[in-house]
LOGUDREN-55214 format. One record per atom (N, C-alpha, C): atom name; x, y, z; residue in three letters; residue number from 0. Coordinates in Angstrom, 1 decimal. Atoms other than C-alpha are relative to their C-alpha. Example, Ala and Ser with C-alpha at 12.3 -4.5 7.8 and 13.67 -1.06 7.14 Angstrom:
REM LOGUDREN-55214
<kolgu nulo="N" east="0.9" north="-1.2" up="0.0" kolfi="ALA" panu="0"/>
<kolgu nulo="CA" east="12.3" north="-4.5" up="7.8" kolfi="ALA" panu="0"/>
<kolgu nulo="C" east="0.9" north="1.2" up="0.0" kolfi="ALA" panu="0"/>
<kolgu nulo="N" east="-0.9" north="-1.1" up="0.0" kolfi="SER" panu="1"/>
<kolgu nulo="CA" east="13.7" north="-1.1" up="7.1" kolfi="SER" panu="1"/>
<kolgu nulo="C" east="-0.8" north="1.1" up="0.8" kolfi="SER" panu="1"/>
REM end
This chain:
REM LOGUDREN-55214
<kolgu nulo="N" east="0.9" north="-1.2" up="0.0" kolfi="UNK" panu="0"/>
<kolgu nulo="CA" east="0.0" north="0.0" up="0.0" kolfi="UNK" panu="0"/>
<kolgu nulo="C" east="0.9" north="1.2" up="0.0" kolfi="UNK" panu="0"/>
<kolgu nulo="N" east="-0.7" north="-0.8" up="0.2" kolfi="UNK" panu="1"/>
<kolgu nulo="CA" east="1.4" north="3.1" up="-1.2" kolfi="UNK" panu="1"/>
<kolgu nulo="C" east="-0.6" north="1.3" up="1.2" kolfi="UNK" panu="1"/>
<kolgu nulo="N" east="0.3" north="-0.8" up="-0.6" kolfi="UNK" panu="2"/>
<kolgu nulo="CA" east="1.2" north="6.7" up="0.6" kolfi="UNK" panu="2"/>
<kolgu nulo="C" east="-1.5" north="0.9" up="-1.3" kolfi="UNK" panu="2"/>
<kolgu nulo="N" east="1.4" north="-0.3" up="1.3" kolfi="UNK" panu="3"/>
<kolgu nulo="CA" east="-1.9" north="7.5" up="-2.4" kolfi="UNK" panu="3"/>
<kolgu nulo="C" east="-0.5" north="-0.5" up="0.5" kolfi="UNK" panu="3"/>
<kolgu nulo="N" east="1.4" north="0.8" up="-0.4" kolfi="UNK" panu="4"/>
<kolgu nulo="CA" east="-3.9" north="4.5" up="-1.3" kolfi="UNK" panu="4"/>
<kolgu nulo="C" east="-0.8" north="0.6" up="1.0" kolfi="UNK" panu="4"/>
<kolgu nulo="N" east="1.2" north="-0.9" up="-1.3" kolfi="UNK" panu="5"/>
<kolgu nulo="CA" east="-6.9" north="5.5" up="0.5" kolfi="UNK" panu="5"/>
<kolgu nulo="C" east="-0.7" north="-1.3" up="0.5" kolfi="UNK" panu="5"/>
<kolgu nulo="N" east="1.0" north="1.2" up="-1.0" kolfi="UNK" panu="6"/>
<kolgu nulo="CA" east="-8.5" north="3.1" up="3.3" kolfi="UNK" panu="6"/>
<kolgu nulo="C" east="-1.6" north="0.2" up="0.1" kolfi="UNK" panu="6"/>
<kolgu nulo="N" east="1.6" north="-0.4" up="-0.2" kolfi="UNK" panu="7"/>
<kolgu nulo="CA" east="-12.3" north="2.5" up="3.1" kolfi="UNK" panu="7"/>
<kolgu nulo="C" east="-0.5" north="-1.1" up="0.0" kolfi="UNK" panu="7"/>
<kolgu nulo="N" east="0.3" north="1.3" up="-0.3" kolfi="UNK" panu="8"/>
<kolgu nulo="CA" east="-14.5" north="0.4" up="4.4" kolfi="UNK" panu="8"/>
<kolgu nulo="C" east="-1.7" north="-0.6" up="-0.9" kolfi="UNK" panu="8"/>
<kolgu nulo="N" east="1.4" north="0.4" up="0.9" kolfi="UNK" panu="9"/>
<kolgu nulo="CA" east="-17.3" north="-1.8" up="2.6" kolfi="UNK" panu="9"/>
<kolgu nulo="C" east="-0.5" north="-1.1" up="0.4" kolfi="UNK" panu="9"/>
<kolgu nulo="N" east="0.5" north="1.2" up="-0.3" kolfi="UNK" panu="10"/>
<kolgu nulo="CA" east="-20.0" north="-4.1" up="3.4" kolfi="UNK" panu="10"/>
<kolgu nulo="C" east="-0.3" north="-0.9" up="-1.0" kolfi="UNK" panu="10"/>
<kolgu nulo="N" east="0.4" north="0.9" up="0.9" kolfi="UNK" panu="11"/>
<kolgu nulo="CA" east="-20.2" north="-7.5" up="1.5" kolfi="UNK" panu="11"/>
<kolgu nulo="C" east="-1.0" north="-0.9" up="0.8" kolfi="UNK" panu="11"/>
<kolgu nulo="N" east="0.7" north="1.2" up="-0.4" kolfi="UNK" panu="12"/>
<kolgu nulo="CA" east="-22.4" north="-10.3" up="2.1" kolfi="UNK" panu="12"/>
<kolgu nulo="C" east="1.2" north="-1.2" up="0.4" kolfi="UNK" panu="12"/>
<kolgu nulo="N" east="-0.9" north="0.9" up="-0.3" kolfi="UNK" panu="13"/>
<kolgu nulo="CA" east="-21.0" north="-13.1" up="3.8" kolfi="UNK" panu="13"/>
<kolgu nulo="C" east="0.2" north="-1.1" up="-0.5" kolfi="UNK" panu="13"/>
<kolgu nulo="N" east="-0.7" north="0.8" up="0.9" kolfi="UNK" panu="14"/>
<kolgu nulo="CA" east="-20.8" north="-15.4" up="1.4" kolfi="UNK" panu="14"/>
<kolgu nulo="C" east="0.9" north="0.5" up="-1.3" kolfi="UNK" panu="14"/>
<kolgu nulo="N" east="-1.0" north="-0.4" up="0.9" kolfi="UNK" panu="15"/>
<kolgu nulo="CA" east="-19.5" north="-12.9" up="-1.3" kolfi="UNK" panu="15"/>
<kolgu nulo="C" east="1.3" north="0.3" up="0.4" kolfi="UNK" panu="15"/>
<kolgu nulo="N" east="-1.2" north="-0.1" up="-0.6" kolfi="UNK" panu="16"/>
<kolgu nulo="CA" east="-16.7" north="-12.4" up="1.4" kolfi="UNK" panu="16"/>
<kolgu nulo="C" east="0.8" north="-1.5" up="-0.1" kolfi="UNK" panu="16"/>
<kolgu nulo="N" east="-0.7" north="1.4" up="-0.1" kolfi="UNK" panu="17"/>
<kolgu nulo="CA" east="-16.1" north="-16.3" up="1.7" kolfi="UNK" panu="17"/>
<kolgu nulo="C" east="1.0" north="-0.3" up="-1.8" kolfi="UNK" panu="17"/>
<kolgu nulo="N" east="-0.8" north="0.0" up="1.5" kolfi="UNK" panu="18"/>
<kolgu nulo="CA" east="-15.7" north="-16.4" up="-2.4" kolfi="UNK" panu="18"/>
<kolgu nulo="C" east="1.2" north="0.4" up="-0.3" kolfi="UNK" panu="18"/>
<kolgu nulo="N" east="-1.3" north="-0.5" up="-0.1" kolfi="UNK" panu="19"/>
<kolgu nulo="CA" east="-13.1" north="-13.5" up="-2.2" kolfi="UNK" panu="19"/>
<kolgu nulo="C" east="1.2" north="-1.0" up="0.8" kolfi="UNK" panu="19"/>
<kolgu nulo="N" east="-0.8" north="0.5" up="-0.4" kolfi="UNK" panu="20"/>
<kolgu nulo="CA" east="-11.5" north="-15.1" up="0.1" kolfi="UNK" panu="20"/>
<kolgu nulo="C" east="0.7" north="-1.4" up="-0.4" kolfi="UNK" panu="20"/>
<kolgu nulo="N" east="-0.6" north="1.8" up="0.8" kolfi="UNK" panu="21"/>
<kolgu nulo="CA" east="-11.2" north="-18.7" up="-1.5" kolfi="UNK" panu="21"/>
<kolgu nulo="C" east="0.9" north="0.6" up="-1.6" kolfi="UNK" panu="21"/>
<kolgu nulo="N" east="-0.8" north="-0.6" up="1.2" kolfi="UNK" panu="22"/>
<kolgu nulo="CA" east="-10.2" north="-16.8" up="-4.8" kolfi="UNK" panu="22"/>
<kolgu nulo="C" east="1.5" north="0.4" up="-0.2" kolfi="UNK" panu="22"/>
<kolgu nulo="N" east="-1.5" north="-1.0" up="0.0" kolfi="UNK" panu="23"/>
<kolgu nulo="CA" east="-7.2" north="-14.7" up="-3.0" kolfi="UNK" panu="23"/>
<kolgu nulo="C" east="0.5" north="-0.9" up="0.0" kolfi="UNK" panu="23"/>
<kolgu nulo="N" east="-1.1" north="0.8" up="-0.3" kolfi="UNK" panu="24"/>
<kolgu nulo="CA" east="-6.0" north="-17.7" up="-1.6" kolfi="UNK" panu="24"/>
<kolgu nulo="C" east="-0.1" north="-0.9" up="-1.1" kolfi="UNK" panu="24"/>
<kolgu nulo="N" east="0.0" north="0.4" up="1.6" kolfi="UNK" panu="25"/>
<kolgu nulo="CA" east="-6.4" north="-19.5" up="-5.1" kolfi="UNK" panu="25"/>
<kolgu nulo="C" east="0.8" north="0.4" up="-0.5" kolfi="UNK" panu="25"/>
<kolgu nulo="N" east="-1.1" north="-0.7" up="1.0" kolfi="UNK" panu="26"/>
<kolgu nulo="CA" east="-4.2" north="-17.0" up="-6.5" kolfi="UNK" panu="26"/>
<kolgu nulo="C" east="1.0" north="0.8" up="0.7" kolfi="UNK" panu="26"/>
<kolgu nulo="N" east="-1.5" north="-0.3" up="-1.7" kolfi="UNK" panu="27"/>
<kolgu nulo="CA" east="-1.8" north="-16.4" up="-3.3" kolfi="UNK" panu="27"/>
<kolgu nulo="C" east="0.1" north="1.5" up="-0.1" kolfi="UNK" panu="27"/>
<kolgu nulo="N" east="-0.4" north="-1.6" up="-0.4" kolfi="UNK" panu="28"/>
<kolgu nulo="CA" east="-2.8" north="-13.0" up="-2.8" kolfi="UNK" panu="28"/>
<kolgu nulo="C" east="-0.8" north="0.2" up="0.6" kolfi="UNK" panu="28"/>
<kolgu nulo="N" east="0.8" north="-0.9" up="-0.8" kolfi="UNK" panu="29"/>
<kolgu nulo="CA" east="-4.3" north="-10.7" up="-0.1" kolfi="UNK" panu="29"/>
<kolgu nulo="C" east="-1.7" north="-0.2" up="-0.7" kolfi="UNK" panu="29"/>
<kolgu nulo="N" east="1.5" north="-0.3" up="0.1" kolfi="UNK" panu="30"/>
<kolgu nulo="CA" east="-7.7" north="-10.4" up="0.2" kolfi="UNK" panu="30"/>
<kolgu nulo="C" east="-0.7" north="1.5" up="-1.1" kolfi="UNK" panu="30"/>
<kolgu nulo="N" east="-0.4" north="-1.6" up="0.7" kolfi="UNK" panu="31"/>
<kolgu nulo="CA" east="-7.0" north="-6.6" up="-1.0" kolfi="UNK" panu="31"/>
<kolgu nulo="C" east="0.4" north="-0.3" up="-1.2" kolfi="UNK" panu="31"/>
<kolgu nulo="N" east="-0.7" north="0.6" up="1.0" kolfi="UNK" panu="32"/>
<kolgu nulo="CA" east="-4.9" north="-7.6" up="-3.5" kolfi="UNK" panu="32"/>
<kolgu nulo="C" east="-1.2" north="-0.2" up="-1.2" kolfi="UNK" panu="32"/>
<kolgu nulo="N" east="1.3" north="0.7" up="0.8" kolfi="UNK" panu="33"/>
<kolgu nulo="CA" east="-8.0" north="-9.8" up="-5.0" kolfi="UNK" panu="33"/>
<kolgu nulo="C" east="-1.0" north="1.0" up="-0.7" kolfi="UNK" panu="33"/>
<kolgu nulo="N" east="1.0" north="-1.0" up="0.4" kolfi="UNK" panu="34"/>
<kolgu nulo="CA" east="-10.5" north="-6.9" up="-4.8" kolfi="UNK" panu="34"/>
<kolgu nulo="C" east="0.4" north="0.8" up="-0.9" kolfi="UNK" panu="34"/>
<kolgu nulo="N" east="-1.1" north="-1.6" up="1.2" kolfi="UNK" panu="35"/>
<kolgu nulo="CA" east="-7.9" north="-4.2" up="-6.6" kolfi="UNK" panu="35"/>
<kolgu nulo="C" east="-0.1" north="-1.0" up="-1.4" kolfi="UNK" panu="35"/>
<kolgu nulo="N" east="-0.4" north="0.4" up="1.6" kolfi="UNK" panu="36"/>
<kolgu nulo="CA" east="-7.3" north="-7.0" up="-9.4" kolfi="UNK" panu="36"/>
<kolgu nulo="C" east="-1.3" north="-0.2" up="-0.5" kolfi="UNK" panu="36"/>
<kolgu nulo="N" east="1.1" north="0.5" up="0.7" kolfi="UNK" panu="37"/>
<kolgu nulo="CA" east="-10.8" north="-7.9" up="-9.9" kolfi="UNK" panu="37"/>
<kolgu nulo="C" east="-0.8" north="1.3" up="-0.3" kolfi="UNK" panu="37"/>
<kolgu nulo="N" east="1.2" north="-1.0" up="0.2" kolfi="UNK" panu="38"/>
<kolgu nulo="CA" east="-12.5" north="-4.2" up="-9.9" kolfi="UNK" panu="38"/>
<kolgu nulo="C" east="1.1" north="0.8" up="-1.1" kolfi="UNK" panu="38"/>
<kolgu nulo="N" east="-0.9" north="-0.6" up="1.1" kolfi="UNK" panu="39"/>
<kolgu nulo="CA" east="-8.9" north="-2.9" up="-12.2" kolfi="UNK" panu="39"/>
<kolgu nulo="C" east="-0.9" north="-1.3" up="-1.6" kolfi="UNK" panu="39"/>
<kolgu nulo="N" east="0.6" north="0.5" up="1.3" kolfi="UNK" panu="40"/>
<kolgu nulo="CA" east="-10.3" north="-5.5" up="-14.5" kolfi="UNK" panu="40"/>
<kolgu nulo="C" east="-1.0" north="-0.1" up="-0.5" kolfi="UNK" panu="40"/>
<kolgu nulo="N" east="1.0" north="0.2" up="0.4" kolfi="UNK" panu="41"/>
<kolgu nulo="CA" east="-13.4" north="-5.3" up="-14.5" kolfi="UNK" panu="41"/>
<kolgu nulo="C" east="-0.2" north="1.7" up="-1.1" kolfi="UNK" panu="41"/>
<kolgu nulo="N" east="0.1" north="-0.8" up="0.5" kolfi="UNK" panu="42"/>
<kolgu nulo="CA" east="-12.5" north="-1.5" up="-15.5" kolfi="UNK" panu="42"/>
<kolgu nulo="C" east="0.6" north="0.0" up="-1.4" kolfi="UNK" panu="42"/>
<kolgu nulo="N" east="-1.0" north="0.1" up="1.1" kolfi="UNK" panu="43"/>
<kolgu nulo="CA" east="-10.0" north="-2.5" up="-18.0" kolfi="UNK" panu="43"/>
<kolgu nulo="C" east="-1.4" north="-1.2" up="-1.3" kolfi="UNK" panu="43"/>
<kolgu nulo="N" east="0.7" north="0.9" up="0.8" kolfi="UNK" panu="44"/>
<kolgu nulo="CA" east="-12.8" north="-5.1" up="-20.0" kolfi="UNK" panu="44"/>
<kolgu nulo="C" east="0.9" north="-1.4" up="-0.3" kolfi="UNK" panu="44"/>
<kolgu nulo="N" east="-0.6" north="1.1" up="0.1" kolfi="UNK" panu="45"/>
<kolgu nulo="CA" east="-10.4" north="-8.1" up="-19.2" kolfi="UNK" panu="45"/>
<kolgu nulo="C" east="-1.2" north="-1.4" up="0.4" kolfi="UNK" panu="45"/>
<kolgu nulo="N" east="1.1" north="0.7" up="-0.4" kolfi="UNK" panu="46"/>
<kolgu nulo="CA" east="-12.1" north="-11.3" up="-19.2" kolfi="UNK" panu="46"/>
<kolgu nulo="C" east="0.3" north="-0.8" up="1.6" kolfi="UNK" panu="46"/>
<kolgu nulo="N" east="0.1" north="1.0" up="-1.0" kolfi="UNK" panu="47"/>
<kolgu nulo="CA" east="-12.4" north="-12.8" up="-15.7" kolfi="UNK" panu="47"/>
<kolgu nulo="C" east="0.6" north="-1.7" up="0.2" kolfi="UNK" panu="47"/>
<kolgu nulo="N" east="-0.6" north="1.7" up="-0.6" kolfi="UNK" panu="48"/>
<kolgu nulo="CA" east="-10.3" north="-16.1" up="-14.4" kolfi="UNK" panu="48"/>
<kolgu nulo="C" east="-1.1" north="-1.0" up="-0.1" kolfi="UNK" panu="48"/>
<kolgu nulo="N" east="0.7" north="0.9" up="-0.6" kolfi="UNK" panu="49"/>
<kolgu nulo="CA" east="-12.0" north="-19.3" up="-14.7" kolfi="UNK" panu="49"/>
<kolgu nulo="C" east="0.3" north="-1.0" up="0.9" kolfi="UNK" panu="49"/>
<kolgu nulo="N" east="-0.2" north="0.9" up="-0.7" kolfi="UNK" panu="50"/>
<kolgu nulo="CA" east="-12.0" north="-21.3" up="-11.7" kolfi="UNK" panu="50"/>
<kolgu nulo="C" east="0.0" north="-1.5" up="-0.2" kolfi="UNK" panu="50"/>
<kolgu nulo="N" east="-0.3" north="1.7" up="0.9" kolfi="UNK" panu="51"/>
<kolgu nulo="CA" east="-10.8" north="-25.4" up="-11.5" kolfi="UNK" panu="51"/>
<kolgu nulo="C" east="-1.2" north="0.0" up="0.2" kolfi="UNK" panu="51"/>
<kolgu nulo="N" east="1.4" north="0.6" up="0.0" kolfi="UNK" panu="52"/>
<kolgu nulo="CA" east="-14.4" north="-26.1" up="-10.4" kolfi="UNK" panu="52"/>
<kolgu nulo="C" east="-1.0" north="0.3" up="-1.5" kolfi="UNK" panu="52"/>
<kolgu nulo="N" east="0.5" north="-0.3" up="0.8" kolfi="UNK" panu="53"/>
<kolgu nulo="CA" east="-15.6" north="-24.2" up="-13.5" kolfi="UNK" panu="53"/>
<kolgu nulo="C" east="0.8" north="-1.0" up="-1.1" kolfi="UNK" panu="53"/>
<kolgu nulo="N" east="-1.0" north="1.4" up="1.0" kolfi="UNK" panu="54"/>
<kolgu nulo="CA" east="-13.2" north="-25.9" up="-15.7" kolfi="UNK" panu="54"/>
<kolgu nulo="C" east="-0.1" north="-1.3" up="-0.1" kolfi="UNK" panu="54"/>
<kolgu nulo="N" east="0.2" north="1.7" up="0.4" kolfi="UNK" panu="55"/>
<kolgu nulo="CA" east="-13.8" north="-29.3" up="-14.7" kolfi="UNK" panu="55"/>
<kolgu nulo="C" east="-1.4" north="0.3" up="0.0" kolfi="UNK" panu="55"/>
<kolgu nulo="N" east="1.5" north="0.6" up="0.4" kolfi="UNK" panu="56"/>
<kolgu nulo="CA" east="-17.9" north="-28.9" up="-15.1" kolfi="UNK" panu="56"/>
<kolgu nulo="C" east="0.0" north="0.1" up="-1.3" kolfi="UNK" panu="56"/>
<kolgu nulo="N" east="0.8" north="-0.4" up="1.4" kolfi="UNK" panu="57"/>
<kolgu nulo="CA" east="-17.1" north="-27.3" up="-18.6" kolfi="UNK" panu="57"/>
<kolgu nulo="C" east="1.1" north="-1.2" up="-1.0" kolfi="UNK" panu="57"/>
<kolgu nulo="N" east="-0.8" north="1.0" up="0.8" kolfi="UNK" panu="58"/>
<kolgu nulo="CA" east="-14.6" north="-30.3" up="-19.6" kolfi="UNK" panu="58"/>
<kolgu nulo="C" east="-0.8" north="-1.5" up="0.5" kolfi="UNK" panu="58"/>
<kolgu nulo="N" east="0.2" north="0.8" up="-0.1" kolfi="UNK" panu="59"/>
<kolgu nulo="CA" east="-16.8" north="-32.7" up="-18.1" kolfi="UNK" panu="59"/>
<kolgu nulo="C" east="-1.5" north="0.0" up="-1.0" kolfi="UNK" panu="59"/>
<kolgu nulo="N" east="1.2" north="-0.1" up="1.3" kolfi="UNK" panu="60"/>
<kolgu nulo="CA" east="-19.8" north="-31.3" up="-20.6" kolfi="UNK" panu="60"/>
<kolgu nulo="C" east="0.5" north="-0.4" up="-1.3" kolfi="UNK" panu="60"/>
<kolgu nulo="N" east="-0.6" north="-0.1" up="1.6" kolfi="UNK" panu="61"/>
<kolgu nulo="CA" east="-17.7" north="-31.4" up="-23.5" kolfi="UNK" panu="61"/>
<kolgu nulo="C" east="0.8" north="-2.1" up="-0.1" kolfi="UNK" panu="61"/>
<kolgu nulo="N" east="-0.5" north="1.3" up="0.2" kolfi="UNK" panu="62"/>
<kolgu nulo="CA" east="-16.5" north="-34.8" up="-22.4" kolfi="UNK" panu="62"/>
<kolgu nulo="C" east="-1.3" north="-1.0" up="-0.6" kolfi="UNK" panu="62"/>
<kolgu nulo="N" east="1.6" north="0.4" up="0.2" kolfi="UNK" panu="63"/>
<kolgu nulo="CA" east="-20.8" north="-35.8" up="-22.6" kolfi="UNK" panu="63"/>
<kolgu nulo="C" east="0.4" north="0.0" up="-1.7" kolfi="UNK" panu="63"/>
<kolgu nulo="N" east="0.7" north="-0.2" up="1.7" kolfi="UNK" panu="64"/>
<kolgu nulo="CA" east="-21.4" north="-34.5" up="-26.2" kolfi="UNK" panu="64"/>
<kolgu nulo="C" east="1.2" north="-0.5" up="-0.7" kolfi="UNK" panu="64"/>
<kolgu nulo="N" east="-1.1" north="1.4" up="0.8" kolfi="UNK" panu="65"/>
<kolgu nulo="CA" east="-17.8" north="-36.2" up="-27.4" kolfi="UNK" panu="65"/>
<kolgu nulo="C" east="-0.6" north="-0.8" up="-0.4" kolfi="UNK" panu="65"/>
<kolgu nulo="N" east="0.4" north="1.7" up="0.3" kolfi="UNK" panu="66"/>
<kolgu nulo="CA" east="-19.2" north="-39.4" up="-26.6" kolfi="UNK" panu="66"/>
<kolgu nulo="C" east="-1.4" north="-0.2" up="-0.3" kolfi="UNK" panu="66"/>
<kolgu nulo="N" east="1.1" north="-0.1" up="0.7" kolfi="UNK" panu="67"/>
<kolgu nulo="CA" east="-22.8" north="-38.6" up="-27.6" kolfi="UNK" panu="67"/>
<kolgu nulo="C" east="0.1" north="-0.2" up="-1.8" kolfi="UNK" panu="67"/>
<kolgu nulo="N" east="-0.6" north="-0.3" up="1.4" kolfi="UNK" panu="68"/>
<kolgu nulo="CA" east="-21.0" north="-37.6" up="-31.3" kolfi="UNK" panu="68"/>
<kolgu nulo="C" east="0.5" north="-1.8" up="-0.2" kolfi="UNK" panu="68"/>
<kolgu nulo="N" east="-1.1" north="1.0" up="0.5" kolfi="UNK" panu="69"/>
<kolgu nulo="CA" east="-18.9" north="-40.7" up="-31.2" kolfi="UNK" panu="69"/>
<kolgu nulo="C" east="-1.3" north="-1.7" up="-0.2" kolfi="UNK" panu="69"/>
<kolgu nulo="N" east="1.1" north="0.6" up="0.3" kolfi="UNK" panu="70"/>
<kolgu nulo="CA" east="-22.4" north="-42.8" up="-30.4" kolfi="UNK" panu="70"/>
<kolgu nulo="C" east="-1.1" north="-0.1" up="-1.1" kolfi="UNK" panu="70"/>
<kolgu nulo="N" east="0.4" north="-0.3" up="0.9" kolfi="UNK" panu="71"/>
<kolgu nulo="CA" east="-23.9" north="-41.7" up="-33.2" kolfi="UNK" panu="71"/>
<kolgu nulo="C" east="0.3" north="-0.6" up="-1.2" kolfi="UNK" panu="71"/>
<kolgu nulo="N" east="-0.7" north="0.4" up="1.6" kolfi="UNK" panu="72"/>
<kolgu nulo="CA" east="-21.1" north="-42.1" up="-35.5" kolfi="UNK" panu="72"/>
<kolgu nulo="C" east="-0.4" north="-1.5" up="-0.2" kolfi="UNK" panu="72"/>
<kolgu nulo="N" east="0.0" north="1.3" up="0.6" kolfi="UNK" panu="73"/>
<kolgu nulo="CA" east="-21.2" north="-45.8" up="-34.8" kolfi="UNK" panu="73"/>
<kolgu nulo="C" east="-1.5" north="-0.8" up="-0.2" kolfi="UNK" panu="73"/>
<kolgu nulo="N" east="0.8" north="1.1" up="-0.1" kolfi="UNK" panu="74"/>
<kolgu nulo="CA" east="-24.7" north="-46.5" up="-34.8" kolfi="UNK" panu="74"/>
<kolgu nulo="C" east="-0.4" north="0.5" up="-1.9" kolfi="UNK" panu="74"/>
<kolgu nulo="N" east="0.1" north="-0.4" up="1.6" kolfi="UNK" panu="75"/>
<kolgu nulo="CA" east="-24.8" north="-44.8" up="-38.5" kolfi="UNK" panu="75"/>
<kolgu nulo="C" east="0.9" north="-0.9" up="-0.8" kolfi="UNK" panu="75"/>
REM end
């Protein structure tokens, strides 16, 4: 924290605090840290990190319609 930064306080919901917090430590930073990178980005139009939990539901979809495609092929 530099002599610029300004301290201020804000209420989250206590599970959008739990999320932050599994995130920071996800990506081994401050809680602070987390919030700066995630509201600089959101200003910047970067796309948002996807999480492993998101990752493995969107590789376990694509692993589905694979083997739906590959059921098909052989019954043609």
């Amino acid at each position: 924290m530099t002599s610029e930064d300004i301290q201020t306080n804000l209420r989250l919901p206590a599970d959008l605090k739990e999320r932050l917090k599994q995130a920071a430590d996800a990506s081994n930073r401050s809680m602070n840290a987390e919030v700066v990178a995630r509201l600089e980005e959101s200003f910047t139009g970067g796309a948002a990190p996807i999480d492993e939990h998101t990752l493995d539901l969107f590789a376990e979809k694509v692993g589905q319609v694979l083997d739906e495609r590959e059921k098909k092929k052989r019954k043609s």
